[in-house]
matplotlib code that plots the C-alpha trace (Angstrom):
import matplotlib.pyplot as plt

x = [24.4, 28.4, 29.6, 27.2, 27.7, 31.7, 31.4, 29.7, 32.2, 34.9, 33.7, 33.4, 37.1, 38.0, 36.3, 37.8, 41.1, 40.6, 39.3, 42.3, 44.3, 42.8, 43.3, 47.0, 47.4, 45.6, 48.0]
y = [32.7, 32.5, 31.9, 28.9, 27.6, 27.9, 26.0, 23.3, 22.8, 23.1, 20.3, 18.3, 18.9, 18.0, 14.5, 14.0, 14.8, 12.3, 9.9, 9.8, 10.1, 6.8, 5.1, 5.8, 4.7, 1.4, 0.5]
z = [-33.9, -35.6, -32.1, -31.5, -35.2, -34.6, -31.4, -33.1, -35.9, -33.5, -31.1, -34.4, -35.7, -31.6, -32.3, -35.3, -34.1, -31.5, -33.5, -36.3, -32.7, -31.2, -34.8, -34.9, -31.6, -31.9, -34.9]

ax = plt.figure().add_subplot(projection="3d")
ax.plot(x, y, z, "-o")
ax.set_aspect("equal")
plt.show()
């Protein structure tokens, strides 16, 4: 069950990461 939920949370902070990444290299 905490190995599932930390998954989760860590493919969520990837996509975020990515996100913010994708934004700074648009500008």
């Amino acid at each position: 069950m905490y190995e599932t939920k930390y998954k989760k949370l860590s493919a969520n902070a990837k996509l975020v990461y990515a996100m913010l990444l994708y934004r700074t290299n648009l500008s």
